[in-house]
C-alpha positions as a printed Julia matrix, in Angstrom:
347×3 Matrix{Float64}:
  -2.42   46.5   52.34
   0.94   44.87  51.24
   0.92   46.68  48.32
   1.21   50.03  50.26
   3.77   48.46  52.82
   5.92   47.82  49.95
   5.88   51.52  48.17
   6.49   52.93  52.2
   8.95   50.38  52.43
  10.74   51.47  48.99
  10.47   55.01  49.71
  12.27   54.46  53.2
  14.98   52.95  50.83
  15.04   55.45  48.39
  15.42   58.47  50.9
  17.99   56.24  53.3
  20.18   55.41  49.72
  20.32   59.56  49.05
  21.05   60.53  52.75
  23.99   58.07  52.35
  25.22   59.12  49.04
  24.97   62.63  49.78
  27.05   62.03  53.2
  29.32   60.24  50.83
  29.61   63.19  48.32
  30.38   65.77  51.27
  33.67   63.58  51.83
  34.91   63.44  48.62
  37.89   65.58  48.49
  38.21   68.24  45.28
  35.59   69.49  42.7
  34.67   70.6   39.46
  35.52   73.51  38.03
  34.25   74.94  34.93
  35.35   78.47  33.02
  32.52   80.1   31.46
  33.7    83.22  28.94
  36.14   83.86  31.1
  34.34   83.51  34.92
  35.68   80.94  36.81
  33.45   78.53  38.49
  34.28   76.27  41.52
  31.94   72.96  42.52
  32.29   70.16  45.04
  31.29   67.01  44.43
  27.48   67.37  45.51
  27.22   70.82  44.19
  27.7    69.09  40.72
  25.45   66.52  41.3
  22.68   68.81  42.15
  23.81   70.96  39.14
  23.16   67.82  36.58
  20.05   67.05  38.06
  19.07   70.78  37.77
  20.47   70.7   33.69
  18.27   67.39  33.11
  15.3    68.77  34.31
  15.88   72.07  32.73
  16.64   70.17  29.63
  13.26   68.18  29.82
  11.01   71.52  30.65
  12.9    72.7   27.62
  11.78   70.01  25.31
   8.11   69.8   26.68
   8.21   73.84  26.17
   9.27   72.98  22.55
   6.46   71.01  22.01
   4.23   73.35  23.29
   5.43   75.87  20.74
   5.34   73.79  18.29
   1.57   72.76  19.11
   1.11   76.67  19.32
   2.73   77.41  16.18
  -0.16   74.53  14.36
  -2.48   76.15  16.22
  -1.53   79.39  14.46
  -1.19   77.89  11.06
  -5.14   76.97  11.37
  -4.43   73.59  13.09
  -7.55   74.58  15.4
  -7.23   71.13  17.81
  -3.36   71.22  18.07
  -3.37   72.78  21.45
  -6.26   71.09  22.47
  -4.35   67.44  21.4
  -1.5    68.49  23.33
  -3.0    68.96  26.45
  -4.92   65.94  25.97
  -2.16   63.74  25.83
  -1.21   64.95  29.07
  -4.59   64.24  30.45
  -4.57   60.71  28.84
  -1.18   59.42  30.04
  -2.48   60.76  33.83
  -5.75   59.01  33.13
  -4.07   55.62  32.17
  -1.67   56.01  34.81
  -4.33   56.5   37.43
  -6.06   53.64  35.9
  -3.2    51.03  35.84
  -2.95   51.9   39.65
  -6.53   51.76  40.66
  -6.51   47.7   38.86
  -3.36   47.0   40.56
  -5.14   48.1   44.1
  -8.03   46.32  43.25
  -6.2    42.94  42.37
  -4.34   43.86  45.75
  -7.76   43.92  47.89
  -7.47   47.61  48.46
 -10.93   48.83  47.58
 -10.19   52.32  48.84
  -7.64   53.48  47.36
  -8.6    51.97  44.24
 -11.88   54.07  44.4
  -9.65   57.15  45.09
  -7.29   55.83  41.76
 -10.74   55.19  40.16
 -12.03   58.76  40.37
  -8.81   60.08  39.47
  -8.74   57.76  36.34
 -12.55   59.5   35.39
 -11.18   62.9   35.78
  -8.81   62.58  33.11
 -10.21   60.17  31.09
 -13.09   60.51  28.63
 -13.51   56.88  28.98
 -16.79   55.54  31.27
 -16.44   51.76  29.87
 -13.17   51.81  31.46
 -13.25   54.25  34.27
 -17.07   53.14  35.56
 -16.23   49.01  35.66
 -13.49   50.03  37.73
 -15.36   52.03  39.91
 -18.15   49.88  40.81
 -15.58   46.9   41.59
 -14.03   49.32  44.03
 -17.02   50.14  45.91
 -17.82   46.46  45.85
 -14.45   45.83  47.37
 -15.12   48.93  49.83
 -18.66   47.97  50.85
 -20.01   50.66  49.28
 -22.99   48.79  47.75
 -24.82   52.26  46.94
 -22.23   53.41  44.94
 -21.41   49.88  42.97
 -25.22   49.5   42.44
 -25.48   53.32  40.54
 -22.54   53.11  38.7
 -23.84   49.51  37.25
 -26.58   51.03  36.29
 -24.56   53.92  34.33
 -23.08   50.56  32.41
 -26.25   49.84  31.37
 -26.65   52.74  28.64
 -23.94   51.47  26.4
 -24.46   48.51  24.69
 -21.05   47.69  24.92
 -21.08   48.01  28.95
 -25.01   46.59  29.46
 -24.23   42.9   30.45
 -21.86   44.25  32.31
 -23.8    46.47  34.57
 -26.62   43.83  34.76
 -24.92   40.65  35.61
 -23.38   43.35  38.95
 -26.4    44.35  40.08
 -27.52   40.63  39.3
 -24.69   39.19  41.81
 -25.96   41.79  44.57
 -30.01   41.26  44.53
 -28.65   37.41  44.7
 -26.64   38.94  47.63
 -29.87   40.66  49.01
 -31.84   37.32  48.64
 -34.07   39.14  46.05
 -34.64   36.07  43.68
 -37.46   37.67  42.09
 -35.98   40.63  40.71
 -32.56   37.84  39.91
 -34.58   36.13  38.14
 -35.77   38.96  35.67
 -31.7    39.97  35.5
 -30.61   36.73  35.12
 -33.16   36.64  32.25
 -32.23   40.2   30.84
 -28.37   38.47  31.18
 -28.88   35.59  29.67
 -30.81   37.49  26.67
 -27.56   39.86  26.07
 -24.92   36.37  26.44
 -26.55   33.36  25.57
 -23.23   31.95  25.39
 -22.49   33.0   29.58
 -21.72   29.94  30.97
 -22.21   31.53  34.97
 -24.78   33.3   33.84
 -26.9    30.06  32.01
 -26.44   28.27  35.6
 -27.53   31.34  38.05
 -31.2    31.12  35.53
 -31.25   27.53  35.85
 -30.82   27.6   39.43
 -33.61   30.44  40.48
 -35.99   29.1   37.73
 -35.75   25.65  39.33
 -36.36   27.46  42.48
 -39.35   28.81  41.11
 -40.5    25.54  39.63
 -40.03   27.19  36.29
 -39.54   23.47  34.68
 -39.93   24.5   31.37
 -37.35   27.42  31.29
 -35.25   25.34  32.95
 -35.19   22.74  30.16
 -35.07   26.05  28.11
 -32.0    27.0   29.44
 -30.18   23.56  29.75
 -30.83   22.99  26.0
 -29.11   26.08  25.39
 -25.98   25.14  27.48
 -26.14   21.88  25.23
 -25.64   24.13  22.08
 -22.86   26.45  23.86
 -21.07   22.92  24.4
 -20.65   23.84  28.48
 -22.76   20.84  28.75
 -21.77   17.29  27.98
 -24.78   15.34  25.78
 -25.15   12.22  28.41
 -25.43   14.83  31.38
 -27.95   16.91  30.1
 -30.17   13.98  29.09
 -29.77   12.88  32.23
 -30.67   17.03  34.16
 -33.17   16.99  31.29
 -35.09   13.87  32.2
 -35.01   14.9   35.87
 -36.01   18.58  35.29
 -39.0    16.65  32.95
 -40.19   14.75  35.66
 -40.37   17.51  38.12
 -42.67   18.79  35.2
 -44.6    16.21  35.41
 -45.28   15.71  38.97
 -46.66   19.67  38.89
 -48.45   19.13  35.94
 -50.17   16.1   37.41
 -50.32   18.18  41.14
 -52.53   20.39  38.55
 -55.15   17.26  37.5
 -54.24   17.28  33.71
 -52.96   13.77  33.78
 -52.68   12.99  29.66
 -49.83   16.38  30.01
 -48.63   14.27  33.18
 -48.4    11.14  30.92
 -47.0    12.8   28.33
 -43.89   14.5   30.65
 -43.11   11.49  32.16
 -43.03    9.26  28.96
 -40.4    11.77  27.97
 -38.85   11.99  31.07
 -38.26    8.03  30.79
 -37.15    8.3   26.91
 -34.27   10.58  27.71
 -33.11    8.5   31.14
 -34.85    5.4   31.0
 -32.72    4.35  34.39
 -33.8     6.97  36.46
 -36.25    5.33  38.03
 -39.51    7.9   39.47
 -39.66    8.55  35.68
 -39.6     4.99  35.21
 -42.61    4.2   37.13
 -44.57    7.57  36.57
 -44.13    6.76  32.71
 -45.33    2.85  33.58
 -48.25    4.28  35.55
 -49.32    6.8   32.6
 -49.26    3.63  30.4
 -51.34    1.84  32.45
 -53.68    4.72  32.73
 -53.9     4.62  28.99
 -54.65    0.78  28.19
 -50.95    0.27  27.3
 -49.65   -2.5   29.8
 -47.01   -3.74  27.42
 -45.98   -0.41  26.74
 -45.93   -0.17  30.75
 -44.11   -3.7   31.5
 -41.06   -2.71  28.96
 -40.68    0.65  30.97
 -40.16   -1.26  34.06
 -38.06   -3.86  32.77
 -35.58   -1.62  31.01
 -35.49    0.16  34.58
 -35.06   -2.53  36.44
 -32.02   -3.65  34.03
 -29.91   -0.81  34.62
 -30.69   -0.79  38.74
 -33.25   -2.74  40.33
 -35.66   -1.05  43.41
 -38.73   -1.86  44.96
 -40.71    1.22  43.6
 -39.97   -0.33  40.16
 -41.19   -3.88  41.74
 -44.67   -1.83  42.93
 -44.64   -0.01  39.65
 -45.09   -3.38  37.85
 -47.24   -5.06  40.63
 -49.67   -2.09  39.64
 -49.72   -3.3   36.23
 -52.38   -6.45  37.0
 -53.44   -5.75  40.62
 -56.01   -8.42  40.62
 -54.11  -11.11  39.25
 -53.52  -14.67  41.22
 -50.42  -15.38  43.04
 -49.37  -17.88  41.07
 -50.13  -15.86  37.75
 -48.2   -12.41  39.31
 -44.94  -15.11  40.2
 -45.29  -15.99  36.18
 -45.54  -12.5   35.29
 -42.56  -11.12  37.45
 -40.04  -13.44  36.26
 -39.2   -11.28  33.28
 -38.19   -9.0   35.68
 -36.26  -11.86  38.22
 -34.73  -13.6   35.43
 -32.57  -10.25  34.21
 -30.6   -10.14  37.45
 -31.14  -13.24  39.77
 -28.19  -12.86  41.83
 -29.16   -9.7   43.2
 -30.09   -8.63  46.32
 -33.55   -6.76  45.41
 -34.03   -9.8   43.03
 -34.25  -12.03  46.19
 -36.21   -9.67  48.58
 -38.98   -9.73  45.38
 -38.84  -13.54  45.06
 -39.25  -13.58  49.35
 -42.12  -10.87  48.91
């Protein structure tokens, strides 16, 4: 919109600045006379003017006629394309120029006149990569969904073009709330671009959403190769995408995979504490209390909580009082001053 209020706004100039000049040109006294073999000819001022004009653009429909005789005279000579090349030029430089506009609308917000610049651009371009990105943006901008959605899926028979077209129609199923069809883009996406950093997080996101733990690790390990990921936070996503692994695998009744999940759940974040005492209870399970009272304590070193407290109660349920106020000062001992500390030592 304020690109087309400028160019109406310029072209108000333009015609005000030649009414004026030409009003100036009409009172400038004498003229310009020229003697051609032997005639006589008389010019005012804006007579002259328009005469140059006329000679420049006689001049340049002279030269573009040269070239055409020139591309004839090739053409002649066995050249068989030389015509052909010269109209194609034509066709190009029109293409381009169409093109330049419709990307200048577009960054402007004008989707519809950057569709019309668009199909202009494909008319004299032999150039789809270019001319059908363009397009679809446009009808995006527009709110011509139909449209963007078929010419994304003309992207998607050039390999060049294919991510392209499917990481569009990707953003507009997410649109649609379609996450099952997103998913198998985002997939299909993240096949073509490993490397994508938007596109690694939209598959993280819906395969989360679909409790797809494992691709989900999958796909986080892979943004830790890219380097979009630093080391310490995807240990940390890792552990926490590992637990939620865990909890469904143990949901499921297969409690040595459960055990196994949450043991490396608590390996790669040992603070994070439902991994903590998942991992202390899978010891447990297994005959392993020491295994299970290190868990805890390492746990309880970086932040103590009560669910690590009842995590390492469960360790010897039927132990005395006096034996379980023994046991729990390795874990009262590592922080005595704090508050959690003093609530256990009250419990």
């Amino acid at each position: 919109m304020l690109w087309s209020l400028i160019k109406i706004l310029a072209f108000i100039l333009i015609v005000t600045g030649l009414t004026y000049g030409a009003t100036q040109l009409l009172e400038v006294q004498g003229g310009v006379a020229l003697t051609i073999g032997g005639i006589e000819i008389t010019l005012s001022v804006l007579e002259a003017v328009f005469a140059f004009i006329a000679l420049v653009v006689l001049v340049w429909l002279g030269l573009r006629l040269v070239k055409l005789l020139i591309a004839t005279f090739k053409f002649l000579n066995g050249d068989e394309t030389a015509i052909s090349r010269y109209f194609d030029r034509n066709r190009e430089r029109k293409g381009f120029e169409a093109l330049s506009e419709g990307m200048m609308a577009l960054a402007s917000g004008e989707g519809h006149l950057a569709m019309t610049k668009a199909s202009r651009a494909e008319r004299y371009l032999d150039n789809p990569k270019l001319t059908n990105l363009l397009t679809a943006q446009a009808a995006e901008m527009a709110g011509d969904r139909r449209k963007a959605e078929a010419t994304y899926k003309k992207l998607l028979a050039d390999d060049s073009t294919r991510f392209v077209g499917v990481r569009g129609i990707l953003k507009q199923k997410l649109d649609d709330g379609e996450t099952d069809t997103a998913l198998k883009l985002a997939q299909k996406a993240f096949a073509l671009k490993p490397k994508h950093t938007e596109t690694q997080d939209v598959l993280i996101k819906l395969q989360a959403e679909k409790e797809d733990w494992k691709g989900a690790r999958e796909t986080l390990n892979a943004k830790l190769k890219a380097g979009s990921l630093p080391r310490d936070v995807h240990r940390r996503r890792d552990a926490v995408l590992a637990l939620s692994e865990a909890k469904d695998i143990l949901n499921e009744g297969k409690d040595v995979e459960a055990r196994e999940a949450a043991i490396e759940a608590n390996r790669m974040s040992p603070d994070l504490i439902p991994a903590a005492c998942m991992a202390a209870r899978g010891y447990v399970a297994a005959g392993n209390a020491r295994y299970a009272s290190r868990v805890i304590v390492k746990a309880w070193t970086a932040q103590p909580h009560p669910d690590l407290a009842a995590a390492f109660a469960e360790i010897a349920p039927d132990e005395t009082a006096a034996a379980r106020l023994k046991r729990f000062k390795t874990l009262t001992k590592v922080k005595p001053d704090h508050p959690e500390t003093k609530m256990l030592l009250a419990e």
